[in-house]
C-alpha positions as a Markdown table, in Angstrom:
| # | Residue | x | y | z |
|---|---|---|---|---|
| 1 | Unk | 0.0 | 0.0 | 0.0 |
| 2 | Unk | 1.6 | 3.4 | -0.9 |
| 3 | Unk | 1.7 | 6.2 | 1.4 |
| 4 | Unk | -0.9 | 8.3 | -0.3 |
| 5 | Unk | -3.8 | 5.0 | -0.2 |
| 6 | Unk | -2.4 | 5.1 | 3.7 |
| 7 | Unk | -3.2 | 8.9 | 4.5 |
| 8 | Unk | -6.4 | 8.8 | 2.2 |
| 9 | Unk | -7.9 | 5.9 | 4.0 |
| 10 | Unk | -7.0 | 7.2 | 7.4 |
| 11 | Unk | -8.8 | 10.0 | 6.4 |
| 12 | Unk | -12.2 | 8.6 | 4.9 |
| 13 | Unk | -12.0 | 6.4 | 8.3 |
| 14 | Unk | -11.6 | 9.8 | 10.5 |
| 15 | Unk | -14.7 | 10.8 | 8.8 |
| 16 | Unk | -17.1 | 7.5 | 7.9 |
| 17 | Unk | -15.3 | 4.8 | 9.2 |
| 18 | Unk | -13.2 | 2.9 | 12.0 |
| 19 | Unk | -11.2 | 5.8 | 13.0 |
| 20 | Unk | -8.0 | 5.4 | 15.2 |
| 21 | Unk | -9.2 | 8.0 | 17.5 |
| 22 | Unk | -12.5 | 6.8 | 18.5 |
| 23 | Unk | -16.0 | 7.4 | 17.1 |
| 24 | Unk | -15.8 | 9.1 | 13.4 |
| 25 | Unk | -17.7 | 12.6 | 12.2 |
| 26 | Unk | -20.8 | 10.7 | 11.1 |
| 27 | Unk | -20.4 | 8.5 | 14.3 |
| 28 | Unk | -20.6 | 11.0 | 16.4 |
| 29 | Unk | -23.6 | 13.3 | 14.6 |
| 30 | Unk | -25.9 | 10.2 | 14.0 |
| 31 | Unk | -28.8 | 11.2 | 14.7 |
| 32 | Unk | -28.4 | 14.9 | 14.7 |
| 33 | Unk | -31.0 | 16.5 | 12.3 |
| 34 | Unk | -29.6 | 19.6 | 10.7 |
| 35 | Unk | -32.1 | 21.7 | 12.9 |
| 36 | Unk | -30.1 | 20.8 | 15.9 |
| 37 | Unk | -26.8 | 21.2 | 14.1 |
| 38 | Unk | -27.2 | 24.6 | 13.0 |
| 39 | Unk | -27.9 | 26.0 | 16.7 |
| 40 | Unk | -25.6 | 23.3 | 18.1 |
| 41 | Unk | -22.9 | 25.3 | 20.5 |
| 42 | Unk | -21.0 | 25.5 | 23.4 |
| 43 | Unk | -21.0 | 29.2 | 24.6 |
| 44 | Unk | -19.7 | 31.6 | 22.0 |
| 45 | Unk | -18.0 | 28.8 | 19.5 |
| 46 | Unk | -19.0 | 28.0 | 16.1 |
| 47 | Unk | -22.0 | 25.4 | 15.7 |
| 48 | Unk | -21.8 | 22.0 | 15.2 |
| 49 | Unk | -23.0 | 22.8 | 11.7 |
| 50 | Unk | -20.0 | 25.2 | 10.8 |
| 51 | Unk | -17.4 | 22.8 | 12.2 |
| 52 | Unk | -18.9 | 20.1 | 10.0 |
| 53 | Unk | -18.7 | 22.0 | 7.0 |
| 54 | Unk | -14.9 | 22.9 | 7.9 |
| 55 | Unk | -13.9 | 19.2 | 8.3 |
| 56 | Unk | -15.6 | 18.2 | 4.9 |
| 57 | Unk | -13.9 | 20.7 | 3.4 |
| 58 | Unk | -10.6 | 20.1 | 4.6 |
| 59 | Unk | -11.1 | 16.5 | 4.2 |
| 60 | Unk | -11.7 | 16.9 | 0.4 |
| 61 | Unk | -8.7 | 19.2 | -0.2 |
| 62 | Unk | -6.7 | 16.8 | 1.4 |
| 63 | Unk | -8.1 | 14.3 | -1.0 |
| 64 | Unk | -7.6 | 16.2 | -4.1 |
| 65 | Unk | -4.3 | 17.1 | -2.9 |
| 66 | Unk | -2.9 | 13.4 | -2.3 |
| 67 | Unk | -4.4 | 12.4 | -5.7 |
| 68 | Unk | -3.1 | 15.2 | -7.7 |
């Protein structure tokens, strides 16, 4: 297995999978309509639903970026 199918499937496992570090994103936000995500915060942080949005998109550029 090269390097790149390494870092690629730790990544899809991070975020739909068996990750290393426990419970993935989906894991963790089964259940959790969008409703809930969008007002979803603790104190004066960004909601639930922002933070998803930054992981997927970091996840993808880190895609496209190991595959060329």
């Amino acid at each position: 297995m090269s390097e790149i199918n390494r870092i690629t499937g730790q990544l899809n496992a991070g975020f739909k999978g068996e990750a290393w570090h426990g419970p993935s994103v989906l894991e963790v936000l089964k259940g959790v309509t969008a409703e809930q995500a969008a007002h979803w915060r603790i104190g004066d942080s960004h909601t639930c639903w922002q933070i998803v949005l930054h992981i997927a998109c970091w996840k993808n550029t880190a895609g496209r970026r190991l595959l060329g």
